[in-house]
N, C-alpha and C positions, 0 to 999 in steps of 0.2 A: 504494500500500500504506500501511496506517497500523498504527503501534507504539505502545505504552506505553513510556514512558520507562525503567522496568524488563527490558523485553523488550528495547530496543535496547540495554540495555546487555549482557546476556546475548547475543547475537544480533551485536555488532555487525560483526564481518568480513562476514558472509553480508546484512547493511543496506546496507554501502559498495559491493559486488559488483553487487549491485542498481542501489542506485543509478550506479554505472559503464557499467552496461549502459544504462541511458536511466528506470528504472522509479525515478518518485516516493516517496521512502520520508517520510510526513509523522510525525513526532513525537509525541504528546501528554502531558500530564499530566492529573490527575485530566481525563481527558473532554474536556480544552480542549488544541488545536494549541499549539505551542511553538516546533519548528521542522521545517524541510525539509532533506533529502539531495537532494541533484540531483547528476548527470554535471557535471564540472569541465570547462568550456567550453577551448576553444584557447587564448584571453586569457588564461585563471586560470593556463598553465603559466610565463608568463616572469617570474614575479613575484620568484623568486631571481636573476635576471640585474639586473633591474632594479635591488636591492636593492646587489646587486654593482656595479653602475654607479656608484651615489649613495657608497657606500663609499669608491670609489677615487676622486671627484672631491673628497671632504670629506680624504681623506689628503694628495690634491695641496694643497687652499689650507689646511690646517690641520697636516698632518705626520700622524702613523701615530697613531691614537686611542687613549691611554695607556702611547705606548711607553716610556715614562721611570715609569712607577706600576708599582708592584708592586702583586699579587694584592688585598691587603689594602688599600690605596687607589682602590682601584676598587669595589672592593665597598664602602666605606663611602662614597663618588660617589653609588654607586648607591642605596645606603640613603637618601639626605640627598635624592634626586633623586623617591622616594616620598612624604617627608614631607610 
């Protein structure tokens, strides 16, 4: 199936659904492909365990990731870490 990028966004629970079921939903803009919806393969699902894994081993050799900053130290980390 192919959508305008206008139309997927209008449209898009009933695009994800589709493409869940196995059915190709390609994207486009003015007339040119942009991107694909595809079915989320078996692999794609552990990628929050994974994440959770890396988490808890950087907590062991580093301690708990800003446990001693408040809100507002973190957020300006964060800021400085964009720049």
């Amino acid at each position: 199936m192919m959508a305008t990028l206008r139309e997927s966004k209008a449209r898009l629970s009933e695009l994800v659904e589709r493409a869940s079921r196995g059915e190709e939903v390609l994207i486009t803009v003015r007339g040119q492909p942009k991107a694909r919806l595809t079915r989320a393969g078996a692999a794609d699902a552990p990628l929050g365990a994974a994440w959770a894994r890396q988490l808890r081993a950087l907590q062991r050799t580093e301690g708990a990731p800003g446990a001693k900053l408040s809100i507002e130290q973190i957020l300006a980390e964060d800021r400085e870490d964009r720049t």
